[in-house]
C-alpha positions in Angstrom: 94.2 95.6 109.6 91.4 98.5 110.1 92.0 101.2 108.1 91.1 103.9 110.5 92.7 104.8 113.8 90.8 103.4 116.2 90.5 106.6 118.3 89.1 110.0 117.3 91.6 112.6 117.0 93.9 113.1 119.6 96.0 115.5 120.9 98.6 114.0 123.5 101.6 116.0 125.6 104.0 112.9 126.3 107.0 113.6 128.7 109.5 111.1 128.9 112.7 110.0 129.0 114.7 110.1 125.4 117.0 108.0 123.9 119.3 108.3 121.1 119.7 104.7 119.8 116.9 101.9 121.3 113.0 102.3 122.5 112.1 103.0 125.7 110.6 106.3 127.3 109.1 109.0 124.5 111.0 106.7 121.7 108.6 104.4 122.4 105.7 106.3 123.1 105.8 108.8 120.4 105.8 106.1 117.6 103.5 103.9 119.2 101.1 106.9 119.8 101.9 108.2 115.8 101.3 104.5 114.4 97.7 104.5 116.4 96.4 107.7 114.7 97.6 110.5 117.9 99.1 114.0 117.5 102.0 113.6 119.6 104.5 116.4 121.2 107.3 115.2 122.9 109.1 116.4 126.4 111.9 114.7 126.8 113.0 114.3 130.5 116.4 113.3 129.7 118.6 112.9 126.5 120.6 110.0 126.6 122.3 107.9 124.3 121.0 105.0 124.9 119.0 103.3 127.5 120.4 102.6 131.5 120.0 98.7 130.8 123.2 98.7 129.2 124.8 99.8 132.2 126.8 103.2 130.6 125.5 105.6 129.0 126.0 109.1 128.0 123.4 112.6 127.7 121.9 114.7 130.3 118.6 115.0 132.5 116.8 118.1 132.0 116.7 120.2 135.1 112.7 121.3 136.6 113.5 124.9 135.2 114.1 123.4 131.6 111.2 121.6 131.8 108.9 124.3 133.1 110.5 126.5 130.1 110.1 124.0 127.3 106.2 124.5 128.6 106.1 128.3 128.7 107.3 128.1 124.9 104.3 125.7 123.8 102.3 128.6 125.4 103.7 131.2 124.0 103.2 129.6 120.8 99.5 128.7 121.6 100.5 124.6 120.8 99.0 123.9 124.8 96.1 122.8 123.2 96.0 118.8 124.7 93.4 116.4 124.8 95.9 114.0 126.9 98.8 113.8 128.8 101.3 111.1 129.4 104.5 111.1 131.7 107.1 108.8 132.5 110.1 109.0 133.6 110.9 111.9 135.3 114.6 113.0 136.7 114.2 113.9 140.2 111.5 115.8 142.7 111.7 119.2 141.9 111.0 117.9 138.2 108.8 116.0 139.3 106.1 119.0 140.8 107.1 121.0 137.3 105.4 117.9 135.5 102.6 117.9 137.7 102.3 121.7 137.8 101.8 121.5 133.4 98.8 118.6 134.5 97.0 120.9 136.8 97.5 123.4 134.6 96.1 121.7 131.4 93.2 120.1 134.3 92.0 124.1 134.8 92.2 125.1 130.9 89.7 122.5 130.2 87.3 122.9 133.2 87.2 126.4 132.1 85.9 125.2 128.7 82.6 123.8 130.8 80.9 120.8 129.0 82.0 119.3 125.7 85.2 117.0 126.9 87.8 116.1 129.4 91.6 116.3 129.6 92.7 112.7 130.6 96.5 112.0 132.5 98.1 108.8 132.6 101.0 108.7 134.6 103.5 106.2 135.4 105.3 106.4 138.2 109.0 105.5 137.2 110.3 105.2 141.0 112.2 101.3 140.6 111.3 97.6 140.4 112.2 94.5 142.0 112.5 96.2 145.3 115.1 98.9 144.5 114.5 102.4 143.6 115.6 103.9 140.3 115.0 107.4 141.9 116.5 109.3 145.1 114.4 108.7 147.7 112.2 112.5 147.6 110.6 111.4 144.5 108.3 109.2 146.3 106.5 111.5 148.7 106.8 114.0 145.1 104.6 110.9 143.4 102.6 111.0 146.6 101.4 114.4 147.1 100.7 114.1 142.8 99.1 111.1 142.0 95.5 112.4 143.0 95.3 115.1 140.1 96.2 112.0 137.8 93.2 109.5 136.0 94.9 106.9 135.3 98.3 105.8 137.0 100.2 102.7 136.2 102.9 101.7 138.9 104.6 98.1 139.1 104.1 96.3 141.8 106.7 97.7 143.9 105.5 101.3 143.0 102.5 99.9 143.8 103.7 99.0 147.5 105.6 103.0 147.6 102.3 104.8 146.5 99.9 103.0 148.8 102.2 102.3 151.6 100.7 98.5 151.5 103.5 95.7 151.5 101.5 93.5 148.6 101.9 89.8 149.7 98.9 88.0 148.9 95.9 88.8 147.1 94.3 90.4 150.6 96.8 92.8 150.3 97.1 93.5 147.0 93.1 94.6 146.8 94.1 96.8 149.7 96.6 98.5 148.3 94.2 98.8 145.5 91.2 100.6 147.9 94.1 102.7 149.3 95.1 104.4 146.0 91.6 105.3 145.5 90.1 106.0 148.9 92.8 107.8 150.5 94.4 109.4 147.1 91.1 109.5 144.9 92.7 107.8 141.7 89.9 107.0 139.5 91.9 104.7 137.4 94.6 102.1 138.5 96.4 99.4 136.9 99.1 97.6 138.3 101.7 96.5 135.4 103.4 93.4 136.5 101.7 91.3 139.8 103.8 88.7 140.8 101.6 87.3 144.0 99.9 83.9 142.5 96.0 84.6 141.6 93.9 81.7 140.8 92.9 82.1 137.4 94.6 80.1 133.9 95.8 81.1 130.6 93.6 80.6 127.7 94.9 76.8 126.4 95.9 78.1 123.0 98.4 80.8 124.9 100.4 77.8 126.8 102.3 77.3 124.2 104.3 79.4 121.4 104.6 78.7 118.1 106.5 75.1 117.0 108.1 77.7 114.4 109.5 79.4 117.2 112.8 79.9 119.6 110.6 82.2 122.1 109.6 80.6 125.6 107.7 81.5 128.2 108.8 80.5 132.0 105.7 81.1 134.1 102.7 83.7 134.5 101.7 87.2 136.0 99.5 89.3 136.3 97.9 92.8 135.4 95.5 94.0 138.1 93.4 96.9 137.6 90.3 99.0 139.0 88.3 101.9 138.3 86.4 103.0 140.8 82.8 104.3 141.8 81.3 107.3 142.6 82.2 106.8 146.4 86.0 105.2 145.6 84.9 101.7 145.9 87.2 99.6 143.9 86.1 97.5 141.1 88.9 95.1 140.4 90.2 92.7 137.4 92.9 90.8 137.1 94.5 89.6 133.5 96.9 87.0 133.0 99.8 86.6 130.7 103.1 84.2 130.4 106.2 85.5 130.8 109.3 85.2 128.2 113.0 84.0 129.5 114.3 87.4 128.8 114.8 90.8 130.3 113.0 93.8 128.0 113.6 97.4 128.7 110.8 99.7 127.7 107.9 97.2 128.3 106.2 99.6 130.9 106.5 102.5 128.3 105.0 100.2 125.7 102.2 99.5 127.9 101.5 103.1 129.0 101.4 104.4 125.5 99.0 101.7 124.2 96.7 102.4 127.5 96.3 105.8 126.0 95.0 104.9 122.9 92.7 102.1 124.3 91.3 103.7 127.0 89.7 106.4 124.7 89.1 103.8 121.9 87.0 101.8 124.9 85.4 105.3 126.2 84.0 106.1 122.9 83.0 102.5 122.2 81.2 102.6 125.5 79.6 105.8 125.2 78.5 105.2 121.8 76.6 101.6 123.1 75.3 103.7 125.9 73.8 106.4 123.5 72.3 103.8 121.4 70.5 101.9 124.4 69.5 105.7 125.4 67.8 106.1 122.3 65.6 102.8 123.0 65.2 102.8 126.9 66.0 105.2 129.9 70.1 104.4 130.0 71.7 105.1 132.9 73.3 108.5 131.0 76.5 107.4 130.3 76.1 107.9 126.4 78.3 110.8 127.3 81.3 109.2 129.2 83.8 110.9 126.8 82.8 114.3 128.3 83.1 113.1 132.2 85.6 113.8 134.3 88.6 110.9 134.4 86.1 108.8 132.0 84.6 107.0 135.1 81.8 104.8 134.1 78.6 104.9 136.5 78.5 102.9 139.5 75.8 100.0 137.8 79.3 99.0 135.3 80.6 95.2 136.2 84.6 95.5 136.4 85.1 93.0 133.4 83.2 95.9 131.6 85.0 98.9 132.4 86.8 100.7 129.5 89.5 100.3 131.7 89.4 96.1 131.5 88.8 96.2 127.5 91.6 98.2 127.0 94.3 96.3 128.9 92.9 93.3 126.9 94.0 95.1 124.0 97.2 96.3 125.5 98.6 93.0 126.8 97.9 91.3 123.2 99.8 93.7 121.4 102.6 93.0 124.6 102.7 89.7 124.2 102.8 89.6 120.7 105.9 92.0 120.0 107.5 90.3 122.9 107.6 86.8 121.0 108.5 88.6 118.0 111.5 90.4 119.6 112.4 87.1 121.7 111.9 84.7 118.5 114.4 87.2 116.1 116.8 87.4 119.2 119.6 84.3 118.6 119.4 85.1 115.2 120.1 89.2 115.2 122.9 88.0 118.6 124.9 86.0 116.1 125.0 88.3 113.3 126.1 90.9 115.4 128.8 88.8 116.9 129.9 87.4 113.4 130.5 90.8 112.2 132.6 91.9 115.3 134.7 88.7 114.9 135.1 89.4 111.0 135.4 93.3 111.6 138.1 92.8 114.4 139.2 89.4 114.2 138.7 88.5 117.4 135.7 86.7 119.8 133.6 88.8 121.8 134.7 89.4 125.7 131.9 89.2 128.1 131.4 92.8 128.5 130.6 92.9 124.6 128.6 90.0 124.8 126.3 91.4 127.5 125.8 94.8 125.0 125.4 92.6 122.0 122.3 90.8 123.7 121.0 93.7 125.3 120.7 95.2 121.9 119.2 92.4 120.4 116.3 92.5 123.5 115.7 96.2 122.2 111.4 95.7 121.4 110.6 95.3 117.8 108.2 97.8 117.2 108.2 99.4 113.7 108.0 96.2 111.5 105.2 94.4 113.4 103.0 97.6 113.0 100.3 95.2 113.2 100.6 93.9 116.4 99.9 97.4 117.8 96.7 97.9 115.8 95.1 94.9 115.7 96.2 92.4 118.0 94.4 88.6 118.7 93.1 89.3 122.2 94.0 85.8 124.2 94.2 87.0 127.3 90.6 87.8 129.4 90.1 90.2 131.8 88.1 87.9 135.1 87.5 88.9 138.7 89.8 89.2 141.2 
């Protein structure tokens, strides 16, 4: 395990969702961003006590005026001072534009600072999955009229589909949603979180099969697709696959999110360091400053399978995949426990109703005893060409 973070020091604003017991939203982001070496201040979109997967829950959603407060007393106090933002789940459209009005805001403090760095957003579009929002239906144009002051945005497929307007059916389709989100809305940076339209491409052989120690399986592949785009919104696209565990995970998408922050600057400053060496030697093609550019876009000459943007998902997706087999492999065990010390607490079996909280608890990511699998992860899983 390397010692050192494995970004510079970083400042990041993370506004989420909160949870009392469990990890998704700023629960997970906040330790996951801590554990990599980042200065994290949380805005919690919601206080809840526990997440929605367990189907009742109870806490509050912070209203767009609480939000916009919360952010006028970091001013006040002069603790605005971010090198990153990150946002999630957010509790309607009205709170929606307050989240995006602390992003331009935080855009214009560090234009006004001239040359020396950038201020970086990755957002994720919490709108639904699987076809079915999660949101009332105003959020989306909200996400619409927003998502061009973002860097880096990270939908799901079916966000995907809401953001471009593109129904993604085949890989045809799914580059043109792609070319949409940065033609028409100017996203530098996109990554689509969970493809499930076939791409040809294979898993590694030595990631088809889990470990003979282990309970964990995997029931078929998908796909991460992502693109960062040139100087006139070309896209340059990559696609990475990964299997897929027989389970249901809340908080996967703020897993992912978090680690993209930390591995897309790791990747920057790798890249802008191998770019100043080469500078030193030959005429470069001046990127040895890519840090200090806006959104971190690499120049136009940069293959797609070696954009910052492709290394870290690498990176990302290993650490996925391995606290997903981890979580999967310890979940029979931790599901009996808990059920053996209901039946000897109250004498009785579990009803169904208990039984379906008993295993969603047990599916809750296992995040702060595998602290290695966030740092240094075995990278298995190859970003190739779409």
């Amino acid at each position: 395990m390397s010692a050192e973070p494995p970004v510079p020091e970083t400042n990041v604003l993370a506004i989420a969702s909160h949870v009392v017991s469990g990890n998704v939203g700023n629960k997970i982001a906040v330790f996951t961003l801590q554990s990599m070496g980042c200065e994290v201040a949380a805005l919690n979109t919601v206080y809840f006590s526990n997440h929605t997967g367990y189907k009742q829950w109870k806490g509050a959603r912070l209203s767009a005026q609480e939000i916009t407060d919360l952010w006028e007393g970091l001013k006040q106090s002069h603790l605005d001072d971010f090198d990153v933002m990150l946002t999630g789940y957010i509790p309607g459209a009205a709170a929606v534009d307050a989240v995006g009005n602390i992003g331009k805001e935080l855009r214009r403090k560090w234009e006004a600072r001239g040359p020396g760095g950038s201020f970086f957003w990755v957002l994720d579009p919490v709108m639904g999955d699987n076809g079915r929002l999660y949101v009332a239906e105003d959020v989306v144009p909200a996400y619409k009229s927003l998502i061009h002051h973002a860097d880096l945005i990270l939908p799901n497929q079916f966000e995907a589909e809401l953001l471009s307007g593109v129904k993604i059916s085949d890989p045809a389709s799914l580059e043109k949603a792609i070319r949409v989100l940065h033609q028409i809305y100017g996203v530098p940076h996109v990554v689509i979180t969970s493809v499930s339209v076939p791409l040809l491409g294979s898993l590694p052989t030595s990631a088809t099969a889990t470990s003979p120690h282990s309970p964990a399986q995997t029931v078929g592949t998908m796909s991460v697709v992502g693109s960062s785009m040139t100087s006139d919104r070309r896209p340059r696209p990559f696609k990475i696959l990964f299997p897929v565990f027989d389970c249901y995970f809340s908080g996967t998408g703020d897993m992912f999110a978090a680690l993209m922050v930390v591995r897309m600057r790791e990747a920057v400053v790798a890249a802008a360091e191998a770019a100043a060496a080469q500078e030193r030697n030959e005429a470069g093609s001046g990127s040895g400053k890519l840090g200090e550019t806006r959104s971190w876009l690499s120049a136009d000459d940069v293959d797609a399978l070696d954009l910052p943007l492709a290394q870290a998902a690498e990176k990302v997706l290993a650490s996925m995949h391995e606290i997903l087999e981890r979580t999967s492999q310890g979940m029979e065990a931790e599901l009996a426990r808990r059920k053996r010390e209901r039946e000897q607490a109250t004498g009785a079996g579990a009803d169904d109703k208990t039984q379906f909280l008993l295993r969603t608890r047990a599916a809750e990511l296992k995040l702060s005893r595998h602290l290695r699998c966030l740092r240094d992860p075995k990278v298995e899983y190859k970003a190739q060409k779409l």
